[in-house]
C-alpha positions as CSV (number, residue, x, y, z in Angstrom):
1,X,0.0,0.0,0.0
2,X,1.5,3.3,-0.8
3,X,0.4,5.8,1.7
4,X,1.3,8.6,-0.1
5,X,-0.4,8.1,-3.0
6,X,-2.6,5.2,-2.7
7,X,-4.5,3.6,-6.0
8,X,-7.5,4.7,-6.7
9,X,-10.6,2.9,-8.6
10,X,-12.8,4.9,-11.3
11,X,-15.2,2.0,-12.4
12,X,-17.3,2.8,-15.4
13,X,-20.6,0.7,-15.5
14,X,-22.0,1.4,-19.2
15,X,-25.1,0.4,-21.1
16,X,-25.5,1.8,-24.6
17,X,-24.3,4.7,-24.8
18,X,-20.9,4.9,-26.6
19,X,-21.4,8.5,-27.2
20,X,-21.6,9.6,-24.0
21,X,-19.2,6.5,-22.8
22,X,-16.3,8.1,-24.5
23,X,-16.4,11.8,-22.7
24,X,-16.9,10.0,-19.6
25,X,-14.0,7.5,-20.4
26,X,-11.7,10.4,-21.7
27,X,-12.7,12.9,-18.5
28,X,-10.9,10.1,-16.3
29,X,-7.8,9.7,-18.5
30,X,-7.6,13.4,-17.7
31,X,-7.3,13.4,-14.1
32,X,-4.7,15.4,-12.3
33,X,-4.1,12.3,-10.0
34,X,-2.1,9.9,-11.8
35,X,-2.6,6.6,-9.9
36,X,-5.4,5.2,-10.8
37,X,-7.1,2.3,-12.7
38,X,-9.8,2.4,-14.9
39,X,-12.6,-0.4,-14.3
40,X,-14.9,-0.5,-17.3
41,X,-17.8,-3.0,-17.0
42,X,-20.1,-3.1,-20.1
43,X,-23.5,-4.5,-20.1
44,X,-24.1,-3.4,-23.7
45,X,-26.8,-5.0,-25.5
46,X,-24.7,-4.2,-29.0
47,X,-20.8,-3.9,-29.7
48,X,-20.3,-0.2,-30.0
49,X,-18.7,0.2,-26.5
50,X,-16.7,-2.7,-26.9
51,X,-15.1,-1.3,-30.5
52,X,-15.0,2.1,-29.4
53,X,-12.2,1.4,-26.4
54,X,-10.0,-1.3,-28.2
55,X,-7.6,2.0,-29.2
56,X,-8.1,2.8,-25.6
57,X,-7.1,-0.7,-24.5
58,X,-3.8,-0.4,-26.8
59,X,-2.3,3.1,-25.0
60,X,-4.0,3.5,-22.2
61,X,-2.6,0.0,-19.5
62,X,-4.6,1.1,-16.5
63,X,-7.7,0.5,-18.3
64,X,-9.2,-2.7,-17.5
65,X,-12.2,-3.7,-19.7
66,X,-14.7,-6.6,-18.7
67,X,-17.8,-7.1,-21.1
68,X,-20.9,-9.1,-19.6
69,X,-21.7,-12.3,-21.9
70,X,-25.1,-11.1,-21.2
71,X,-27.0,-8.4,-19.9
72,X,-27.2,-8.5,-16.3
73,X,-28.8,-5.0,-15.0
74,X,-27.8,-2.0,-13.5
75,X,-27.4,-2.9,-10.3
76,X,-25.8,-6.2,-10.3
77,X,-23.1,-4.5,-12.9
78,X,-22.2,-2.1,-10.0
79,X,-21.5,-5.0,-7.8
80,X,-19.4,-6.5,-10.5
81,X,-17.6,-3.7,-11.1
82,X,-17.0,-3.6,-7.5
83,X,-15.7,-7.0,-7.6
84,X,-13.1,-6.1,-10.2
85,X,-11.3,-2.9,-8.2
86,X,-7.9,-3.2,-6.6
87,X,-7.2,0.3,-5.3
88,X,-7.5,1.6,-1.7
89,X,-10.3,4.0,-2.8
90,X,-13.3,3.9,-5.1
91,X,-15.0,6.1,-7.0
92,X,-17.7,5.4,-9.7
93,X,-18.8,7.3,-12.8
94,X,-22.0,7.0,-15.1
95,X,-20.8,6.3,-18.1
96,X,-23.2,9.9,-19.2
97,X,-21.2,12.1,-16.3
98,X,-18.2,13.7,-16.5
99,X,-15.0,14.0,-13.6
100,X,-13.9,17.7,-13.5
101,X,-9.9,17.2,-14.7
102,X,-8.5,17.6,-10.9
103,X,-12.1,15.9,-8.8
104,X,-9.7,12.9,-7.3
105,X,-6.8,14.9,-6.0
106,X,-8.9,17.3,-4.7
107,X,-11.4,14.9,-2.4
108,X,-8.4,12.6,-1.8
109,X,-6.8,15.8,0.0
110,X,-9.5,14.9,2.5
111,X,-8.8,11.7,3.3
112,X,-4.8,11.7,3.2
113,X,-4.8,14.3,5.8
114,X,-7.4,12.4,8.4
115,X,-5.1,10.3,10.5
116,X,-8.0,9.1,12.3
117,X,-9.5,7.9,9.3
118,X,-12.7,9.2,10.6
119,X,-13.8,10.9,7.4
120,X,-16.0,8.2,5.2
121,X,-17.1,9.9,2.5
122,X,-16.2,13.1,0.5
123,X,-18.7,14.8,-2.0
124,X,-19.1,17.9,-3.8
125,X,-21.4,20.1,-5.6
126,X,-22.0,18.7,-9.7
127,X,-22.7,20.9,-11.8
128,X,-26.1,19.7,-14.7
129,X,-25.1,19.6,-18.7
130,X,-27.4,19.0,-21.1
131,X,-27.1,16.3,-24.0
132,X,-25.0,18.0,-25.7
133,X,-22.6,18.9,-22.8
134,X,-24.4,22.5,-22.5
135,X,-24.7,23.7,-18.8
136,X,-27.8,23.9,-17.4
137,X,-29.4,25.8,-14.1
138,X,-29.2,24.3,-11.1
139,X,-32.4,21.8,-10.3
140,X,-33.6,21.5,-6.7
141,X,-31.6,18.3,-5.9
142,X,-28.4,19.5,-6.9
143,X,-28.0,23.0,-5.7
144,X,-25.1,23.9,-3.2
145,X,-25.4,22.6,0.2
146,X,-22.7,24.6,2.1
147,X,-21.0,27.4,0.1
148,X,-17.6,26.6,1.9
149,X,-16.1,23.4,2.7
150,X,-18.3,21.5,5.5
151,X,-17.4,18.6,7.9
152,X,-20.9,16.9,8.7
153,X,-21.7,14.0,11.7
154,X,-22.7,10.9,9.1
155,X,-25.7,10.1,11.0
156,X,-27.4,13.4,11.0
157,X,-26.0,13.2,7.1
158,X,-27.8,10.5,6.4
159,X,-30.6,11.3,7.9
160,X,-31.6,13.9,6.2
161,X,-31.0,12.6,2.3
162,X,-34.0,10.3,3.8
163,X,-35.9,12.7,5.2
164,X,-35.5,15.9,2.4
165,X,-33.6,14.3,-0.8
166,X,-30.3,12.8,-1.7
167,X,-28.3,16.3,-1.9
168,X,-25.3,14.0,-1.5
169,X,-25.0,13.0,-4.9
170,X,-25.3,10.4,-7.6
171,X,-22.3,7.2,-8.1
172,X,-20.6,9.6,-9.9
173,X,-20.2,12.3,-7.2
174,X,-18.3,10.7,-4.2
175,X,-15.0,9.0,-3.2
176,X,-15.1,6.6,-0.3
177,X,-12.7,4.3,1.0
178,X,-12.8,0.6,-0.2
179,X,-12.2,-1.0,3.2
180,X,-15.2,0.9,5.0
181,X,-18.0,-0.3,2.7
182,X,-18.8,-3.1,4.9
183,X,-22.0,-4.6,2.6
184,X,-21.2,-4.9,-1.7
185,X,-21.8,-1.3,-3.3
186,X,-26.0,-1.1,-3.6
187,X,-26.6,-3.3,-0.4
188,X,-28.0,-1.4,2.3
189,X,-29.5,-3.8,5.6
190,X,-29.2,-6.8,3.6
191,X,-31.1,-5.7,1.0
192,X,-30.0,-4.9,-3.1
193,X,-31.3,-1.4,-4.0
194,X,-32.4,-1.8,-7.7
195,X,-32.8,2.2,-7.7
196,X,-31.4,3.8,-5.1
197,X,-27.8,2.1,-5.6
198,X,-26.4,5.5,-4.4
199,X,-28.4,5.9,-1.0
200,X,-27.8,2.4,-0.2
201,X,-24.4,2.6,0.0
202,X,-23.9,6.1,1.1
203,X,-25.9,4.9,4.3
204,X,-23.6,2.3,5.0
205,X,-20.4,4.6,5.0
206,X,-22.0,7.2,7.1
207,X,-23.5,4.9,9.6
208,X,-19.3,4.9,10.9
209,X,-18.0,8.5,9.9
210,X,-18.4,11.8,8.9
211,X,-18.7,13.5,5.9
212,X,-16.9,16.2,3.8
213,X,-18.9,18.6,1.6
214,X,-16.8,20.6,-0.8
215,X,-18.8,23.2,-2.6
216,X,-16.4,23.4,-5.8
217,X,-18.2,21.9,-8.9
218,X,-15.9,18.6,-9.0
219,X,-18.6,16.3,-11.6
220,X,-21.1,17.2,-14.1
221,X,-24.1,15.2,-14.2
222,X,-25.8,15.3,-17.3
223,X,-30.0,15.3,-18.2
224,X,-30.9,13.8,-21.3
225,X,-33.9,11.7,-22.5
226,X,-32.5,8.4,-22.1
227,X,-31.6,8.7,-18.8
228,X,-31.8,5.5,-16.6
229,X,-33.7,7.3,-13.8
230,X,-37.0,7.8,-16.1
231,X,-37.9,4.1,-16.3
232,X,-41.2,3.2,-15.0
233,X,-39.6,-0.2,-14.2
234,X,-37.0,1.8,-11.8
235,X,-39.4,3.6,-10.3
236,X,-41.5,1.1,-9.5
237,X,-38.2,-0.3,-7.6
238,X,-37.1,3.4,-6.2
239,X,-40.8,2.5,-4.3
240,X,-39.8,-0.8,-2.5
241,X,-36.5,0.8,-2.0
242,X,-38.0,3.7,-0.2
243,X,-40.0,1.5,2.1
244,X,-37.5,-0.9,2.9
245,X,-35.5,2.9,4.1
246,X,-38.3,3.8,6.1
247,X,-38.0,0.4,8.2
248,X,-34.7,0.2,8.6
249,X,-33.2,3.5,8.8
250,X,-34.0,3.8,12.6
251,X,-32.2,0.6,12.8
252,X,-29.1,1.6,11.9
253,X,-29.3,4.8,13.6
254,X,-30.6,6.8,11.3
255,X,-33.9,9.2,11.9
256,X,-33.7,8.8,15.3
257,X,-35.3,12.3,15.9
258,X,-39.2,11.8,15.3
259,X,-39.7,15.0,13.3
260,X,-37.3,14.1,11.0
261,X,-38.9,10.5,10.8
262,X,-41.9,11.6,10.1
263,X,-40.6,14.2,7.4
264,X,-39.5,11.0,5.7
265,X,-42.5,9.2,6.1
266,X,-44.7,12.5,4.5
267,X,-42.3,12.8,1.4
268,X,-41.6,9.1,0.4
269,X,-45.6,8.8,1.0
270,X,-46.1,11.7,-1.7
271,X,-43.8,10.0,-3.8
272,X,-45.3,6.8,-4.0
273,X,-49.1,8.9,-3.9
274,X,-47.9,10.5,-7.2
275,X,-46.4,7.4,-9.1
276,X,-49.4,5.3,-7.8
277,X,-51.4,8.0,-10.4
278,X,-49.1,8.3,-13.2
279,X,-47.9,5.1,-13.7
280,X,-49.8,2.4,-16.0
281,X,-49.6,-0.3,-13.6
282,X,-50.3,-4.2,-14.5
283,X,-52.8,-5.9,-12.1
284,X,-49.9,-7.8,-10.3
285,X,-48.7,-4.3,-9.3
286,X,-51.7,-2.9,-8.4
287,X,-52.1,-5.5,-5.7
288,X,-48.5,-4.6,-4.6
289,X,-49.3,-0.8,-4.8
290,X,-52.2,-1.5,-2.6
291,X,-50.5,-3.3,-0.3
292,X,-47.7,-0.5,0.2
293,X,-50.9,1.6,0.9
294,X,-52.0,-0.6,3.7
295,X,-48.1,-0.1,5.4
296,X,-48.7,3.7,4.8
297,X,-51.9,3.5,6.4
298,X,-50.6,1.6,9.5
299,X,-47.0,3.9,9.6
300,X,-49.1,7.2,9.9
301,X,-51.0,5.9,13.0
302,X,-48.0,4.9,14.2
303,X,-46.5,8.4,14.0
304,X,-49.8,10.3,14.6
305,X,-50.4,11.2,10.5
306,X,-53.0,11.4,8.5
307,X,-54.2,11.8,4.9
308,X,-56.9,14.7,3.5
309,X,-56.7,14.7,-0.1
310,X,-53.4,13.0,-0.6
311,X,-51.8,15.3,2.0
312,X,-50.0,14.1,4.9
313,X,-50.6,16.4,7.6
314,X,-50.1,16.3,11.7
């Protein structure tokens, strides 16, 4: 292990999008921190990815390439490409974001310099591009946290990207250390997130740590209309991921304060209100949305809640 400048892990899980792959690919090669690998783990349902890196492959020996004989999902190619990393720390990247050129030397700062090894995870504002790599304004789940660099308690960290909404960030937004992600990347309680990958493991880091919050844009994260996050099929899972959260949170330490419990309970409950409307659901799922409904029913009388036309109120 080299103290001074450990290894570090970008893995690249990729579906499809070669276009996008490339700028994500080449963002990495371009990092002022030189010793890293490259993990690319391709779940492609064509060739494109697989053709477009050979040239990659030839100059580039820190890239290591692993294509799926068949398509095995998002989440599970996570894991795998968990599997594959050697270095001390990890960070992944969407194969549609971008790595601003100096993003690892700057979080890694963080962690060199905490003898303790307290710190567990360091994020950063990402800035939103647009298809064609525009920038775009700020949404409401990405705006600056802290405008200067903030140390935060994990617990109460956790807690609230429960309670209000993952400000923390997407794969592509945080480095952690290998060794302290004690569950494989998207395993939170037991349980494999098929949506909330992100939260899953970002709650098992800061269950033993704090948090650093640095408000330079460090990743870009980019809105387009293929994005994996539009699915019906994932939001129908971002649902049972949600309400395994609510059960188990408290568990693990988080949301131990009842208002912020029952902020929780309100928004996930508004979430799965509003996707219970808009999404065309087969009769299987309707029998599954209705029984969700029952364990909102029985969590608001727990908590003293109630519902008047679809609003959760005190």
């Amino acid at each position: 292990m080299n103290i001074e400048n450990p290894l570090v892990s970008i893995i690249i899980p990729t579906y499809n999008r070669a276009q996008y792959f490339k700028l994500a690919l080449e963002s990495v090669i371009s990092q002022t921190y030189r010793n890293i690998e490259i993990i690319v783990v391709d779940d492609s349902t064509n060739s494109e990815t697989y053709y477009l890196i050979q040239p990659y492959l030839q100059r580039c020996p820190h890239i290591r390439y692993y294509r799926n004989p068949k398509n095995i999902g998002g989440a599970l190619n996570f894991i795998r490409g968990y599997q594959y990393s050697t270095g001390e720390y990890i960070n992944f990247l969407m194969d549609d974001d971008l790595f601003h050129p100096n993003k690892i030397q700057t979080m890694l700062e963080y962690f060199l310099n905490d003898d303790s090894e307290n710190i567990k995870l360091v994020t950063s504002y990402r800035s939103l591009i647009d298809e064609n790599g525009d920038c775009i304004p700020d949404g409401i789940y990405n705006q600056r946290r802290f405008t200067e660099v903030t140390v935060l308690d994990g617990l109460q960290a956790g807690s609230t990207i429960v309670s209000e909404f993952n400000w923390i960030g997407e794969p592509t937004t945080p480095l952690f250390r290998k060794k302290d992600l004690t569950e494989p990347f998207g395993i939170f309680s037991g349980r494999l997130y098929r949506s909330g990958v992100d939260i899953a493991a970002w709650l098992n880091l800061l269950s033993k740590g704090s948090l650093v919050y640095i408000p330079e844009p460090l990743s870009q994260l980019r809105l387009h209309s293929n994005n994996i996050s539009k699915d019906h099929t994932m939001k129908l899972h971002a649902v049972q991921d949600l309400i395994h959260l609510l059960f188990h949170c408290k568990q693990n330490n988080f949301l131990k304060d009842i208002s912020e419990y029952r902020m929780a309970l309100k928004n996930i409950y508004q979430f799965f209100y509003i996707l219970s409307k808009q999404l065309p659901l087969t009769p299987k799922q309707q029998l599954e949305f209705n029984y969700y409904s029952l364990i909102f029913q029985k969590l608001f009388e727990d908590f003293g809640l109630e519902i008047k036309n679809s609003q959760v109120i005190a």
